[in-house]
DSSP file (Angstrom, degrees, kcal/mol; ACC not computed):
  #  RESIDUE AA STRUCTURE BP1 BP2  ACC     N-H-->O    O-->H-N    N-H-->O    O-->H-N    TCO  KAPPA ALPHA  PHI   PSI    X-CA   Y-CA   Z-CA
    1    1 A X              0   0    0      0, 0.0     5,-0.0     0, 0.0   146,-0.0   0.000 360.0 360.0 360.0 124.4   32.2  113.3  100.0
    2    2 A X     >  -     0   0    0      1,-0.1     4,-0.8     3,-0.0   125,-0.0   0.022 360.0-114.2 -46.1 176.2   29.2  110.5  100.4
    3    3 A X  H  >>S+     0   0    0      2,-0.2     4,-1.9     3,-0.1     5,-0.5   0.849 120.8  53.8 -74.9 -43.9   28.5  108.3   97.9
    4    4 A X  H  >5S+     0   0    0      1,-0.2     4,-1.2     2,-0.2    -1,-0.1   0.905 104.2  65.4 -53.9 -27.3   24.8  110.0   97.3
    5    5 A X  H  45S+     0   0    0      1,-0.2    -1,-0.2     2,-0.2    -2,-0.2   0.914 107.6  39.0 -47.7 -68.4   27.1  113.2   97.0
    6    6 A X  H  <5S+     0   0    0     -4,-0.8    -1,-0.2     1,-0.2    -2,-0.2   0.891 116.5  39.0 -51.3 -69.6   28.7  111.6   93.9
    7    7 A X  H ><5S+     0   0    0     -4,-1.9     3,-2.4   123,-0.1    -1,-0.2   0.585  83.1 128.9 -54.6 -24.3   26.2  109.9   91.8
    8    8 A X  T 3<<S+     0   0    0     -4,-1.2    -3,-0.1    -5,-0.5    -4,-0.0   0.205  76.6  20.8 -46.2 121.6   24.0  112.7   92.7
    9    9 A X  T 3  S+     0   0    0      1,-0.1    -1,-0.3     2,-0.0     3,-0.1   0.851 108.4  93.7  84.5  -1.8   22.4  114.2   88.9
   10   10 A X    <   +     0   0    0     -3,-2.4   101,-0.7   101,-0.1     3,-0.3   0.357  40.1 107.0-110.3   9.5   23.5  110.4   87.3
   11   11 A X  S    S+     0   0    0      1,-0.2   101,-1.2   100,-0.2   102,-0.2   0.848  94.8  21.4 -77.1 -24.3   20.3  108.3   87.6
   12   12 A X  S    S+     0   0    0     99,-0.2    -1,-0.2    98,-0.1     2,-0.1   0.364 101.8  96.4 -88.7  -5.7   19.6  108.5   83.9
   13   13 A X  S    S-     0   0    0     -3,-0.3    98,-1.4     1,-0.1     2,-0.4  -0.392  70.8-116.9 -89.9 173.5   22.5  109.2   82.5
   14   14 A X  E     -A  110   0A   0     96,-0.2     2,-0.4    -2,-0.1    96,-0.2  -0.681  23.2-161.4-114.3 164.2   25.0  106.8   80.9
   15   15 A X  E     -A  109   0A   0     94,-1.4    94,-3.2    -2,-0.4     2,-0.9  -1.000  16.7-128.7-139.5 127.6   28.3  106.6   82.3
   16   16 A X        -     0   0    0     -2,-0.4     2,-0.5    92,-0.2    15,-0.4  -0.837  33.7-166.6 -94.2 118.1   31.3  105.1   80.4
   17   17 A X        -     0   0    0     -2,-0.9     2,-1.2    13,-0.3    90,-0.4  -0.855  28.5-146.9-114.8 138.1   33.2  102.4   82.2
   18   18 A X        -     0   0    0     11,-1.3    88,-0.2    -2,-0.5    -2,-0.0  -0.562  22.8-154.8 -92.8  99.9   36.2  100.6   82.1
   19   19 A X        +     0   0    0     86,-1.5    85,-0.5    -2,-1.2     2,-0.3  -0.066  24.4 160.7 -26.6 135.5   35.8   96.5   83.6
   20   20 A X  E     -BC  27 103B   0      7,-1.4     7,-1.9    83,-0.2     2,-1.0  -0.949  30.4-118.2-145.6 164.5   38.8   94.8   84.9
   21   21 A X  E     +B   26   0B   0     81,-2.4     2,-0.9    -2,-0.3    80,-0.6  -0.600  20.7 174.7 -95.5 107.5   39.8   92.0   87.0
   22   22 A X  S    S-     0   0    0      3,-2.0     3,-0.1    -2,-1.0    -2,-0.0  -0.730  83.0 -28.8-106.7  89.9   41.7   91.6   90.3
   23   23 A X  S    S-     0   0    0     -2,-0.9    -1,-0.2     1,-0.3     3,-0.1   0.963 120.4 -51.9  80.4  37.7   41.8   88.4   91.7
   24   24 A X  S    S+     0   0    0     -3,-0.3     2,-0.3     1,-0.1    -1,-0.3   0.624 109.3 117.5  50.1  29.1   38.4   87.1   90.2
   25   25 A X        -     0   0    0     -3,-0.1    -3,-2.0    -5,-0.1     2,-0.5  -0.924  64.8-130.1-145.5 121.6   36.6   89.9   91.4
   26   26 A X  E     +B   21   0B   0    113,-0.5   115,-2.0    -2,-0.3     2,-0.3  -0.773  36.7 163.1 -31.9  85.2   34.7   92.6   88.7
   27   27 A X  E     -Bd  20 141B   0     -7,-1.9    -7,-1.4    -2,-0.5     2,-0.3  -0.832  11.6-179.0-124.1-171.3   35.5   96.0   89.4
   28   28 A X  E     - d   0 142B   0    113,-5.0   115,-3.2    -2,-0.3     2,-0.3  -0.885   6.6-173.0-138.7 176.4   35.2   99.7   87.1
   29   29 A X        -     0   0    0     -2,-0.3   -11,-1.3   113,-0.2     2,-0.6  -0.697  47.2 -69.6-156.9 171.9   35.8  103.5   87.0
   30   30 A X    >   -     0   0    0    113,-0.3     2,-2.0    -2,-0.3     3,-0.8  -0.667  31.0-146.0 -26.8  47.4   35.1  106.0   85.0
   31   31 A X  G >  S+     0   0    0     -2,-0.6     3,-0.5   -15,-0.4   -14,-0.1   0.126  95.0  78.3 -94.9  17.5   36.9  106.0   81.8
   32   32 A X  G 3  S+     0   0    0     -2,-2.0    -1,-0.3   -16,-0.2   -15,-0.1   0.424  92.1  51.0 -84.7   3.4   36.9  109.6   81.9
   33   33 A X  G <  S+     0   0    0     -3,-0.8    57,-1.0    56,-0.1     2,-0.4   0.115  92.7 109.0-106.5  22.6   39.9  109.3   84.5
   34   34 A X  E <   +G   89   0C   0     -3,-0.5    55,-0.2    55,-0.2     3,-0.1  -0.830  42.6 177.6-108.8 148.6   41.6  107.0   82.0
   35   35 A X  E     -     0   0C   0     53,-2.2     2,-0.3    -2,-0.4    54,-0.1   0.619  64.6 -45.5-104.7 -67.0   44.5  108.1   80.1
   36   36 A X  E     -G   88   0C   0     52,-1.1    52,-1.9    50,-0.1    -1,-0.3  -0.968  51.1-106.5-167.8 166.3   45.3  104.7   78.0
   37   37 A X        -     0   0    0     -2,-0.3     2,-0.2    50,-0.2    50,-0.1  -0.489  37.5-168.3 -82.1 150.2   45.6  101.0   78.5
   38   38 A X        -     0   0    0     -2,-0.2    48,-3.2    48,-0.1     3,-0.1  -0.891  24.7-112.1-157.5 137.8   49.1   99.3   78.5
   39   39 A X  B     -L   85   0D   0     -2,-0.2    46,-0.3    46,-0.2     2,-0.2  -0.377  48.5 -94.0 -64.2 156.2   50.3   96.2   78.4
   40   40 A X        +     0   0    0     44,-1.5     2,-0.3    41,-0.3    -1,-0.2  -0.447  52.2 156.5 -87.3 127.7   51.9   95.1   81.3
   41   41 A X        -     0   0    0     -2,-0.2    -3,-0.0    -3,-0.1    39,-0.0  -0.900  50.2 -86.3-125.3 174.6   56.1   95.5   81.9
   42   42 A X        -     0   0    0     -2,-0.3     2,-0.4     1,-0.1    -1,-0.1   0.142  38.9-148.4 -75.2 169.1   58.1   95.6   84.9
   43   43 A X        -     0   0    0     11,-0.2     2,-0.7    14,-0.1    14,-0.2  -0.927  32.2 -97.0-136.1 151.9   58.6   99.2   86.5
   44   44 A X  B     -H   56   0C   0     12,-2.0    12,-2.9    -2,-0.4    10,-0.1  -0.738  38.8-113.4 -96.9 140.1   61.7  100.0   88.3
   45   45 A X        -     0   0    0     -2,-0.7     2,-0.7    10,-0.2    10,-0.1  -0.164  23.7-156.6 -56.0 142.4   61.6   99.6   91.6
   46   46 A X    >   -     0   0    0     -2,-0.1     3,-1.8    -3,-0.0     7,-0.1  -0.928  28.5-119.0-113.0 117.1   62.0  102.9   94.0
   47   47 A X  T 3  S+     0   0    0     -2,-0.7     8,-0.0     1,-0.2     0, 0.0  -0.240  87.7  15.9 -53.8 149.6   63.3  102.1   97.7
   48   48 A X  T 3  S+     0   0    0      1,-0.1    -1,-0.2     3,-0.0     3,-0.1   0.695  88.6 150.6  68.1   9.7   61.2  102.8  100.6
   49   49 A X    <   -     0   0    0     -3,-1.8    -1,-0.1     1,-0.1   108,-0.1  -0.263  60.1 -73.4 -94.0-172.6   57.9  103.4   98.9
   50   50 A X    >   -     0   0    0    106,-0.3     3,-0.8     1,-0.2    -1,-0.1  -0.113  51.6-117.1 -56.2 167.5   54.3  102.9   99.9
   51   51 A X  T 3  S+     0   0    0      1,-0.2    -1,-0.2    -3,-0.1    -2,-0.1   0.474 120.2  58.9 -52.6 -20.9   53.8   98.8  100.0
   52   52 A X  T 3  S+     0   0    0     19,-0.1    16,-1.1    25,-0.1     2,-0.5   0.192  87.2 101.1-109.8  16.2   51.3   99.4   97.3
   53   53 A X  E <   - I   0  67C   0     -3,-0.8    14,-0.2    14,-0.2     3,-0.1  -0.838  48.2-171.7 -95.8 132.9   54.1  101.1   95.0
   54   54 A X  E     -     0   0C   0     12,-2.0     2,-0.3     1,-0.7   -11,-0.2   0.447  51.6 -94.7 -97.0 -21.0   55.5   98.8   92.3
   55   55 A X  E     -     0   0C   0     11,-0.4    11,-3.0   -10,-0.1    -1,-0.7  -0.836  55.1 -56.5 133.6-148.7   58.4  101.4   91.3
   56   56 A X  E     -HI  44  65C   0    -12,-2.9   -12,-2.0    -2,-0.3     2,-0.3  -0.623  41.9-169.5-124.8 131.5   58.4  103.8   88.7
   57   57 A X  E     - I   0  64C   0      7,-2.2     7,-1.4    -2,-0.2     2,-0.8  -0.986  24.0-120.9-141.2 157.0   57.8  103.8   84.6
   58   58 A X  E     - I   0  63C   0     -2,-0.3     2,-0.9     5,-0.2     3,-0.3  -0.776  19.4-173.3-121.2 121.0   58.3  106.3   81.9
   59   59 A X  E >  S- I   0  62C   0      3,-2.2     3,-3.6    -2,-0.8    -2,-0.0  -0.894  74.4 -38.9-102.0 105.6   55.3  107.2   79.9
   60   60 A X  T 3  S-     0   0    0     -2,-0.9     2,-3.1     1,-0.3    -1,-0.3   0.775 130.0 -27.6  50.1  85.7   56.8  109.5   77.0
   61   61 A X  T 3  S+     0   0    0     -3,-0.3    -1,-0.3     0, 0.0     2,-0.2   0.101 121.7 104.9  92.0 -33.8   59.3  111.3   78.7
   62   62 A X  E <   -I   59   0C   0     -3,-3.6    -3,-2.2    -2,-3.1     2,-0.2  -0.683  60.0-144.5-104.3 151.3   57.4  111.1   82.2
   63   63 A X  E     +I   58   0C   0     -5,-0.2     2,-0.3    -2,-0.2    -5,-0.2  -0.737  30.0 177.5-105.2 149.7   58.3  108.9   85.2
   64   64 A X  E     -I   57   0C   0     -7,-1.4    -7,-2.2    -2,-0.2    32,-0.2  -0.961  28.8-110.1-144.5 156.0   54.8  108.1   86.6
   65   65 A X  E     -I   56   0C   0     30,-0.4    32,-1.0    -2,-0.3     2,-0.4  -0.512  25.4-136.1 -80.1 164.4   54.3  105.6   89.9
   66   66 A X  E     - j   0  97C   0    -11,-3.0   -12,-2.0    30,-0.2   -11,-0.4  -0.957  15.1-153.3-136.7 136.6   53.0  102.4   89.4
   67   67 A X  E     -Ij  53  98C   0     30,-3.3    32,-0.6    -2,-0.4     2,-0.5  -0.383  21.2-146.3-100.7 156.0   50.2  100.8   91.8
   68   68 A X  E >>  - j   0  99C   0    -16,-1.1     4,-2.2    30,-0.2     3,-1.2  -0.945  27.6-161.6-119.7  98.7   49.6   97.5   92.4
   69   69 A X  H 3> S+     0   0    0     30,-1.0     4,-1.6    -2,-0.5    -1,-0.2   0.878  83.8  58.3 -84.0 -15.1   45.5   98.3   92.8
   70   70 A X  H 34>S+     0   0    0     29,-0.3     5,-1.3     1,-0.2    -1,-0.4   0.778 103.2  43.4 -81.5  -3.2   45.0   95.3   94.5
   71   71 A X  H X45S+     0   0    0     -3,-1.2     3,-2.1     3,-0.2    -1,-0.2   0.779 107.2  67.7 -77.2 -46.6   47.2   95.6   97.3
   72   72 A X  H 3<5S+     0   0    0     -4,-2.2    -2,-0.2     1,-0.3    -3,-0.1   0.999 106.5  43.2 -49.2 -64.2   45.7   99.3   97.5
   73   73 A X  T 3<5S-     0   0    0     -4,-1.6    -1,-0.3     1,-0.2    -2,-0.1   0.405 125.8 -94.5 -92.8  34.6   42.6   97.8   98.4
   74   74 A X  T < 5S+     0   0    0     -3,-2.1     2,-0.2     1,-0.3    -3,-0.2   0.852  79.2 130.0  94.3  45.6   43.5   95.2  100.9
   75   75 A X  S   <S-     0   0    0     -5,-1.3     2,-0.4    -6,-0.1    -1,-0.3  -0.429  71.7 -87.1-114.2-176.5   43.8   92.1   98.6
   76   76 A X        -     0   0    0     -2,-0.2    -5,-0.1     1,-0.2    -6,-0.1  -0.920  66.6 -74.1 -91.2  97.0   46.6   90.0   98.6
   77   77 A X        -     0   0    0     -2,-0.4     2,-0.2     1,-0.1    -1,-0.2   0.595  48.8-118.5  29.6 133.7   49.5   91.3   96.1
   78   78 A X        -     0   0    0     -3,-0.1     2,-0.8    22,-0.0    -1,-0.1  -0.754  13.7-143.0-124.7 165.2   49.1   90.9   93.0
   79   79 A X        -     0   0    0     -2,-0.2     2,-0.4     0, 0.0     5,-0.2  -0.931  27.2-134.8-124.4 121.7   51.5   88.5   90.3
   80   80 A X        +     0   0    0     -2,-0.8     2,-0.1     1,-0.1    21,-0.1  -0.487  28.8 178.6 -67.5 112.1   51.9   90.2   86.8
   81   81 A X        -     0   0    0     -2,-0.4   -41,-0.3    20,-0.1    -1,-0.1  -0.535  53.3 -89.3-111.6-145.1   51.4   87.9   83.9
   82   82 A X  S    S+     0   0    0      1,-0.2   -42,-0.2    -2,-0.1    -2,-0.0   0.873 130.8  52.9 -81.1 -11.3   51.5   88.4   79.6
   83   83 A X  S    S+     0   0    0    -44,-0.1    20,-0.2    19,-0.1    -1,-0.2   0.997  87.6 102.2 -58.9 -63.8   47.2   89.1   80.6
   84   84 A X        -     0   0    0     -5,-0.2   -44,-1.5    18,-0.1     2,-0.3   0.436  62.2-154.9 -51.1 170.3   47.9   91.6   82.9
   85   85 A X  B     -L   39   0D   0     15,-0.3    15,-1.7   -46,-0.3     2,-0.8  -0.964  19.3-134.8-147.1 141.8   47.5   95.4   82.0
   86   86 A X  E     - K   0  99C   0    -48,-3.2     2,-0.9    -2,-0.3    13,-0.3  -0.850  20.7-164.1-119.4  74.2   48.7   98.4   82.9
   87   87 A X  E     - K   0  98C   0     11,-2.4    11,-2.2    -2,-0.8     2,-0.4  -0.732  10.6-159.9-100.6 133.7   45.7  101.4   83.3
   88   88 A X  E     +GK  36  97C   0    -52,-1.9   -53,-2.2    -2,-0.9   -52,-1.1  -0.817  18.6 172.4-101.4 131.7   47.2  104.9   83.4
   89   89 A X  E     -GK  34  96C   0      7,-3.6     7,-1.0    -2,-0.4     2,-1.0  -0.970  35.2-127.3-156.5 145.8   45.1  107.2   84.8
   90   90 A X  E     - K   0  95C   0    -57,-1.0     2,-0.3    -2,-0.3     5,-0.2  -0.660  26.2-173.0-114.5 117.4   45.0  110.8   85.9
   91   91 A X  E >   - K   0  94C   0      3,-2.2     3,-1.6    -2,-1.0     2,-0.6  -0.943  67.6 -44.2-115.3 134.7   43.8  111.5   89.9
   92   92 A X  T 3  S-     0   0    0     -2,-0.3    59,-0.1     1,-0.3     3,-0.1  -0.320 130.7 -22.0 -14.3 -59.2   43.4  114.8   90.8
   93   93 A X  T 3  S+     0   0    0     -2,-0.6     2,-0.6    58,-0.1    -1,-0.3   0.125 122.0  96.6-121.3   4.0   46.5  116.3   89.3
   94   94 A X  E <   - K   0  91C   0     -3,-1.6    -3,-2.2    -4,-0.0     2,-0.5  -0.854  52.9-160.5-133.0 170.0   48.4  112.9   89.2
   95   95 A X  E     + K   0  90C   0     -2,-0.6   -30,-0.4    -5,-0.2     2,-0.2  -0.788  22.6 158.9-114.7 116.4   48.8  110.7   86.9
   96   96 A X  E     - K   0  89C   0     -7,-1.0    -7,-3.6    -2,-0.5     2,-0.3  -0.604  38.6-114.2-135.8-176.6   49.9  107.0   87.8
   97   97 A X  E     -jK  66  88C   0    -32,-1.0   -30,-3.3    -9,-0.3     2,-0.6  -0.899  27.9-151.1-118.4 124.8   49.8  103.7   86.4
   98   98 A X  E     -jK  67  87C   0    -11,-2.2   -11,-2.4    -2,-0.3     2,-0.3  -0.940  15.2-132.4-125.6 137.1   47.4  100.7   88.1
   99   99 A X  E     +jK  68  86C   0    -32,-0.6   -30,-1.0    -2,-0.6   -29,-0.3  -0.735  35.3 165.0 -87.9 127.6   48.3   97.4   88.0
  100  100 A X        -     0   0    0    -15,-1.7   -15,-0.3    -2,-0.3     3,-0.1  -0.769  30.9-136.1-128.1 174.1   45.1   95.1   86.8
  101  101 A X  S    S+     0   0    0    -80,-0.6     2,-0.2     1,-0.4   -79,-0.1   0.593  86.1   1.8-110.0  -2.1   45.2   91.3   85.5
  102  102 A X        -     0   0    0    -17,-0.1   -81,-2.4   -18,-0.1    -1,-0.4  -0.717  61.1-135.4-159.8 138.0   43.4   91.8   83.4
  103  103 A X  B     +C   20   0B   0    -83,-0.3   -83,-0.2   -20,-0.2     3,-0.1  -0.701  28.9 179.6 -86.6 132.0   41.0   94.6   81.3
  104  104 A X        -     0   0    0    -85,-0.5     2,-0.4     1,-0.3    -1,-0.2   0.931  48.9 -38.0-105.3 -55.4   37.3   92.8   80.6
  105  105 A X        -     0   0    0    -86,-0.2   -86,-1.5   -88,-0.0    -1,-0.3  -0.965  44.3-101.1-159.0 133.1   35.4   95.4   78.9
  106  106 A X        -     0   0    0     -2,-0.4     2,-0.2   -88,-0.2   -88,-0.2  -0.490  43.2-171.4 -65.2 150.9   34.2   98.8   78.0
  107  107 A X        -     0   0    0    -90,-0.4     2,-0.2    -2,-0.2   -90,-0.0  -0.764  25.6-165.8-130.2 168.2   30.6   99.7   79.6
  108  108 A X        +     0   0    0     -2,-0.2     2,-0.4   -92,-0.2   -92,-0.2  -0.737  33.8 168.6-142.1 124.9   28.2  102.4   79.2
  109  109 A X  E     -A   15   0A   0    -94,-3.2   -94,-1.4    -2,-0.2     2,-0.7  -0.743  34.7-109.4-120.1 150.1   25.7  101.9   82.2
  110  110 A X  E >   -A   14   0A   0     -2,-0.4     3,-3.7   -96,-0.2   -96,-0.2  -0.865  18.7-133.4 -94.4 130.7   23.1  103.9   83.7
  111  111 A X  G >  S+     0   0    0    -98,-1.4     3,-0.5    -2,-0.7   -99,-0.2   0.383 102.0  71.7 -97.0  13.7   23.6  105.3   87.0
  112  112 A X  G 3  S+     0   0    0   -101,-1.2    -1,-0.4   -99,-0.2  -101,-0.1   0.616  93.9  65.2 -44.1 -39.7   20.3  104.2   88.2
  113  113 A X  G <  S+     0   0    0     -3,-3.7     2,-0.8  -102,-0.2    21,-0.8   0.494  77.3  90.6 -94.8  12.4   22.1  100.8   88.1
  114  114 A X  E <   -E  133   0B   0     -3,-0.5     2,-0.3    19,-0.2    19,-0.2  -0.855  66.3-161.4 -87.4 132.5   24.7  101.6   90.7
  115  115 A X  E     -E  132   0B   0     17,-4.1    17,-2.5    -2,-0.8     2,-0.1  -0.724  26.1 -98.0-113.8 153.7   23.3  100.5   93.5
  116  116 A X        -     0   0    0     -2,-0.3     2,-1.2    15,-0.2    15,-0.1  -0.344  48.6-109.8 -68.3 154.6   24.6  101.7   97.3
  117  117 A X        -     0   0    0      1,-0.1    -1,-0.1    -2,-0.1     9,-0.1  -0.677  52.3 -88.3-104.9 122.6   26.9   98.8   98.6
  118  118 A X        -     0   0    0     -2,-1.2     2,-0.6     1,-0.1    -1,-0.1   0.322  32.3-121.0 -21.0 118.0   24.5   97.0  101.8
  119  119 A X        -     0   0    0      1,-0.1    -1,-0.1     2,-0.1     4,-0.1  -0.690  37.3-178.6 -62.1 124.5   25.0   98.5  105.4
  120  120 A X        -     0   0    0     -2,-0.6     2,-0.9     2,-0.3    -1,-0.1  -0.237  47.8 -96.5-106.0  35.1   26.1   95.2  107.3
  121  121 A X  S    S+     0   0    0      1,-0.1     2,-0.2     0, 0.0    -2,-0.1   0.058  96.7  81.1  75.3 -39.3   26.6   96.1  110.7
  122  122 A X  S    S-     0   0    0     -2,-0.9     2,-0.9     1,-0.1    -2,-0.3  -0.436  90.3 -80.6-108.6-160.6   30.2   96.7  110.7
  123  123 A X        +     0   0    0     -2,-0.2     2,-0.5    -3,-0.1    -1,-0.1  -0.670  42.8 175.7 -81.7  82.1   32.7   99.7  109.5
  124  124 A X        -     0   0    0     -2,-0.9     2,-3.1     1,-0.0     0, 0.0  -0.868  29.9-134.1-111.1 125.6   33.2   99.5  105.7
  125  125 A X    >   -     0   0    0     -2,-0.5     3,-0.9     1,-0.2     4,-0.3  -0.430  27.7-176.0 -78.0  82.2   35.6  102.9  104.4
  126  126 A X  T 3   +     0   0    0     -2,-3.1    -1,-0.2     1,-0.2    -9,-0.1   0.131  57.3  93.5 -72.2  41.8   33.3  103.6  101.6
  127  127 A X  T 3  S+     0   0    0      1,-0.1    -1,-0.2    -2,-0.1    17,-0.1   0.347  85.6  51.9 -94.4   3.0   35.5  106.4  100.2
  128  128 A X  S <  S+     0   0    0     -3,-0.9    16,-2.4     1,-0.1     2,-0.5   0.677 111.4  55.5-120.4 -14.4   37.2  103.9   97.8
  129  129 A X  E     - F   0 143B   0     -4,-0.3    14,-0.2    14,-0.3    -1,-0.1  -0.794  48.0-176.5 -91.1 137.1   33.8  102.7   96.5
  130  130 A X  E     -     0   0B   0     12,-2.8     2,-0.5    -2,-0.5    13,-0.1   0.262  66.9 -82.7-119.0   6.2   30.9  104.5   95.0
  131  131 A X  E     - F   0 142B   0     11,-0.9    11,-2.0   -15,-0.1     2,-0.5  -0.823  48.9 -58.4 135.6-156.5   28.9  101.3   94.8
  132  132 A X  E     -EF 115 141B   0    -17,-2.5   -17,-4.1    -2,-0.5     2,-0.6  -0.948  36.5-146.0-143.5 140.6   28.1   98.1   93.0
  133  133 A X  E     -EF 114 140B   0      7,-2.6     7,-2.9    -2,-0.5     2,-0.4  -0.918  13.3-137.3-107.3 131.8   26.8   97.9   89.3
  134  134 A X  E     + F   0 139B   0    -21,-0.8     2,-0.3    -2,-0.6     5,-0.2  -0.769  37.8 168.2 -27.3  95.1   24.4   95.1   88.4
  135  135 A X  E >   - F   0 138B   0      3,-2.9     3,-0.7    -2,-0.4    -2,-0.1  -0.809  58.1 -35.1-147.3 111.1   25.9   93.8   84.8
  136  136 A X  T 3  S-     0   0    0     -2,-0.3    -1,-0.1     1,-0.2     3,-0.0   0.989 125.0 -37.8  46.9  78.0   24.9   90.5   82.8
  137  137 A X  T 3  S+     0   0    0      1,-0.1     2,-0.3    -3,-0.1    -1,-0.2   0.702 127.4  91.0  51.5  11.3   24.2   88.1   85.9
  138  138 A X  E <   - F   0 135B   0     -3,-0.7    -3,-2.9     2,-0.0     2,-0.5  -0.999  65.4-137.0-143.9 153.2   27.2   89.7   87.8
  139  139 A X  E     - F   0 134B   0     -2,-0.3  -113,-0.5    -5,-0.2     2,-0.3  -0.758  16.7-167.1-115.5 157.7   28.0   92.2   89.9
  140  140 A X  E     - F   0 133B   0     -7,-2.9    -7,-2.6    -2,-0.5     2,-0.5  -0.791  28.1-119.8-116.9 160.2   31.2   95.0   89.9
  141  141 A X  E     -dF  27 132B   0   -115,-2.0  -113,-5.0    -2,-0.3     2,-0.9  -0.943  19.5-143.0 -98.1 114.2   32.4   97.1   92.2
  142  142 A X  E     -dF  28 131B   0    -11,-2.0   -12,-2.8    -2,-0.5   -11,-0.9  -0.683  28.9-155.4 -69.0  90.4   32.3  101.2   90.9
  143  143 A X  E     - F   0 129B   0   -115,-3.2     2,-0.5    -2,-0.9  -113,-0.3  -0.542  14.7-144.8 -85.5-175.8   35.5  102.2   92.4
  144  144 A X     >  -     0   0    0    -16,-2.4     4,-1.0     1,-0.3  -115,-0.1  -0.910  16.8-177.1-141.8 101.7   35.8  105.9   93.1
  145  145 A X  T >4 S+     0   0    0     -2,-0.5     3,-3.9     1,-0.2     2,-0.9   0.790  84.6  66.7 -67.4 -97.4   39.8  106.3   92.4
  146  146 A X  T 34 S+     0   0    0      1,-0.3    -1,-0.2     2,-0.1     5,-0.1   0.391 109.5  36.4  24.6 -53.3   39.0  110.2   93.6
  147  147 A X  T 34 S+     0   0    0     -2,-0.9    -1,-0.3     1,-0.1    -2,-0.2   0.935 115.2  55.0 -70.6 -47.7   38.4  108.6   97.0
  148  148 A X  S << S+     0   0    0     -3,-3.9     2,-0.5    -4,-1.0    -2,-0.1   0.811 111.7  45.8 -78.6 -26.2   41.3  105.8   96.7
  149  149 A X  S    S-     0   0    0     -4,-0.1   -57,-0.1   -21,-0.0     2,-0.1  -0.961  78.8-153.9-120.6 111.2   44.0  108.5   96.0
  150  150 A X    >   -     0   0    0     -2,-0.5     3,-1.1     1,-0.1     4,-0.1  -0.292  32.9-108.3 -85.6-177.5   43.9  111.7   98.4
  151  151 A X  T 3  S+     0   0    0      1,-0.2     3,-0.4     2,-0.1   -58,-0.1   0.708 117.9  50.9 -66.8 -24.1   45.5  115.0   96.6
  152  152 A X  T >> S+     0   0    0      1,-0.2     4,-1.1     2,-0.1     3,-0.9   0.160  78.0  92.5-119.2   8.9   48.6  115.0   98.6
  153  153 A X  H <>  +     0   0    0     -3,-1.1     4,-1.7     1,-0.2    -1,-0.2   0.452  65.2  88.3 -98.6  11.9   49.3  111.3   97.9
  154  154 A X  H 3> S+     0   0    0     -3,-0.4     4,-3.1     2,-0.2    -1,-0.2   0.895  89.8  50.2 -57.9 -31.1   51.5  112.9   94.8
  155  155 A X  H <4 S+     0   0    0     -3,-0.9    -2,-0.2     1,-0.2    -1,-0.2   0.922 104.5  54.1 -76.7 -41.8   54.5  113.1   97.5
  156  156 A X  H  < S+     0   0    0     -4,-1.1  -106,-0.3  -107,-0.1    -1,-0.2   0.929 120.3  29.0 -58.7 -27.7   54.3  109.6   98.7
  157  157 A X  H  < S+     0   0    0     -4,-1.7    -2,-0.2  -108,-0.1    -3,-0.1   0.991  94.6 119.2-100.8 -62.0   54.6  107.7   95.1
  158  158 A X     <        0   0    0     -4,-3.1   -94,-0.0    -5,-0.1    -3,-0.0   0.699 360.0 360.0 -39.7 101.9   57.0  111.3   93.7
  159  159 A X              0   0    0   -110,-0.0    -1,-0.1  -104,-0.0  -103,-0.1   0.297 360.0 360.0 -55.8 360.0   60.4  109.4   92.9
């Protein structure tokens, strides 16, 4: 689905988001794909999973994977400390865990202010972005987990 696809029906409306940080870098989503915030602890590891898999943790009863979202999107690994945070969040029907370092802020934005992120001549996979938000002298990246996470990607992280 495009980005205009998406936003499409949002230019006035307000959209609650949740800030976080990766690696000095400002990104959001939605906070209607958020489940809860958690402080950060170690997940057990699973052998053989994706690169961007951190292991396993049990939320109430449930083992859920847990992503290391900056590795997902082609950053350099990321190293948990007592900041980092833990956002649980439910993508088409599953529900994982993302690794942040830190959680900045809650938002409510207008979606007039996502702006499309600049054609620059080469080949950028905007399926994991839905654009870039304007916000107090800085700008974020709107990711679009929906995009980041295909339906079927329940089998690769399934423990």
């Amino acid at each position: 689905m495009a980005q205009s696809e998406r936003l499409i029906g949002l230019d006035n409306d307000q959209i609650e988001i949740i800030a976080f940080r990766l690696q000095g870098q400002e990104f959001c989503v939605m906070t209607k794909a958020i489940r809860e915030i958690r402080g950060w602890s170690p997940s057990t590891p699973v052998p053989r999973s994706p690169r961007e898999m951190l292991g396993v943790m049990n939320l109430r009863g449930v083992v859920i994977p847990v992503i290391d979202l900056a590795s997902k999107l082609g950053m350099a690994p990321t190293t948990p400390t007592e900041r980092s945070a833990i956002v649980v969040a439910e993508i088409h029907t599953m529900v994982v865990g993302l690794l942040v370092d830190q959680v900045s802020d809650i938002l409510s934005v207008k979606g007039s202010q996502i702006q499309a992120i600049p054609d620059v001549g080469i080949s950028i996979d905007r399926s994991f972005s839905d654009g870039i938000i304007t916000h107090d002298n800085s700008m974020i990246c709107f990711l679009n987990l929906a995009g980041m996470f295909r339906a079927d990607d329940a089998q690769a992280y399934a423990a």
